[in-house]
C-alpha positions as CSV (number, residue, x, y, z in Angstrom):
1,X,0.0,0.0,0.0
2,X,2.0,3.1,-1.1
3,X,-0.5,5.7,0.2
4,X,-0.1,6.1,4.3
5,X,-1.6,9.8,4.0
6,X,-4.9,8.3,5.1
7,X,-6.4,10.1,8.0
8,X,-8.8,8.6,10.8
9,X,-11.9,10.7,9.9
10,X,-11.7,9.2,6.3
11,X,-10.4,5.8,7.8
12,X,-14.2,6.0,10.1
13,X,-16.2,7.5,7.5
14,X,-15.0,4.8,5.0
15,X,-15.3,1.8,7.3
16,X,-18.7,3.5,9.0
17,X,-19.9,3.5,5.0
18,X,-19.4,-0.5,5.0
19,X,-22.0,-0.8,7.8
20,X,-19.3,-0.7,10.5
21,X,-20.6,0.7,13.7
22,X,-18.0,2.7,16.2
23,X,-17.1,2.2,20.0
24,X,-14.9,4.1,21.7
25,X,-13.1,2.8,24.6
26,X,-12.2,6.4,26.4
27,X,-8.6,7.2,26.8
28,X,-7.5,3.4,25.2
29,X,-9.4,2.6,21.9
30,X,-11.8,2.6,19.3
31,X,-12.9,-0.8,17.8
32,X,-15.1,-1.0,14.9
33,X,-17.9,-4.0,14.1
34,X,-19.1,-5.3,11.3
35,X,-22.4,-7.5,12.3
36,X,-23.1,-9.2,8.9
37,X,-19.6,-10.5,9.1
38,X,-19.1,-10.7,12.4
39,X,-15.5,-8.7,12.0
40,X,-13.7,-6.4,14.7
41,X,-11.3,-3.7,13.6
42,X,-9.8,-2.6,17.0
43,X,-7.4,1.0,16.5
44,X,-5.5,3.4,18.9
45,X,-7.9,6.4,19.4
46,X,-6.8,8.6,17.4
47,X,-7.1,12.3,16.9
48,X,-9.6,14.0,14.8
49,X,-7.8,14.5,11.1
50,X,-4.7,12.6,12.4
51,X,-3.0,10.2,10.2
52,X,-3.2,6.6,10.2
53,X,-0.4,4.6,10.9
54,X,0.6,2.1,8.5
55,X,0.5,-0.7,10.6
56,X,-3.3,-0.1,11.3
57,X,-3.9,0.1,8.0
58,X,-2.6,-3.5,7.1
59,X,-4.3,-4.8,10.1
60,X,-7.6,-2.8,8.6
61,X,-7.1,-4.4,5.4
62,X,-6.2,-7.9,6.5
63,X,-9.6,-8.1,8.6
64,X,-11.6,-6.8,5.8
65,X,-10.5,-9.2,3.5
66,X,-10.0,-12.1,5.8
67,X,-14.0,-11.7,6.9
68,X,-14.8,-11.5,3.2
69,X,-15.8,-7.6,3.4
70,X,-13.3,-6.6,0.7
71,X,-10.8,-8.0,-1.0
72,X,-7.0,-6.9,-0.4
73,X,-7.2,-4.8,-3.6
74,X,-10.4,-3.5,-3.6
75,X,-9.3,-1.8,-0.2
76,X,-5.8,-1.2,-1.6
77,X,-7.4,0.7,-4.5
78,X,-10.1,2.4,-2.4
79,X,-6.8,4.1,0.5
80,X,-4.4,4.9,-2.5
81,X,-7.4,7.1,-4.3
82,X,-7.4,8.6,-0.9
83,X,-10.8,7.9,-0.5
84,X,-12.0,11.3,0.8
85,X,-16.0,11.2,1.0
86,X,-18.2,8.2,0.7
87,X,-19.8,9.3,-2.1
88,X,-16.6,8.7,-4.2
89,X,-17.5,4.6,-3.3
């Protein structure tokens, strides 16, 4: 994945828009669920507009693909356009 300029709000927005819902775990977490699939993403809680690290992003992308959300290149494709508004999906 050559783009890490991803930031958390598009990172939520875009896993909120695949019927993810959001839990925050104050001062700890966030973890995101997925019921059709039954997948957990769990994250650092991150600041508003900060940038994801890379190594969350692989672990984002492994679970997507590994619970049969996306595929590995569907979500590579999706974070190197930048992805910045859902209705770019």
């Amino acid at each position: 994945m050559s783009n890490n300029d991803v930031s958390y709000d598009q990172l939520s927005e875009f896993l909120e828009g695949l019927g993810f819902t959001r839990k925050r775990v104050p001062g700890s977490h966030v973890y995101y669920r997925h019921d059709p699939s039954g997948a957990l993403i769990f994250v650092r809680d991150y600041r508003p507009g900060e940038t994801v690290d890379a190594v969350n992003l692989a672990g984002v992308r492994a679970t997507l693909d590994g619970f049969g959300v996306m595929s590995r290149e569907e979500f590579n494709a999706r974070m190197n356009g930048a992805i910045p508004t859902a209705s770019s999906w």
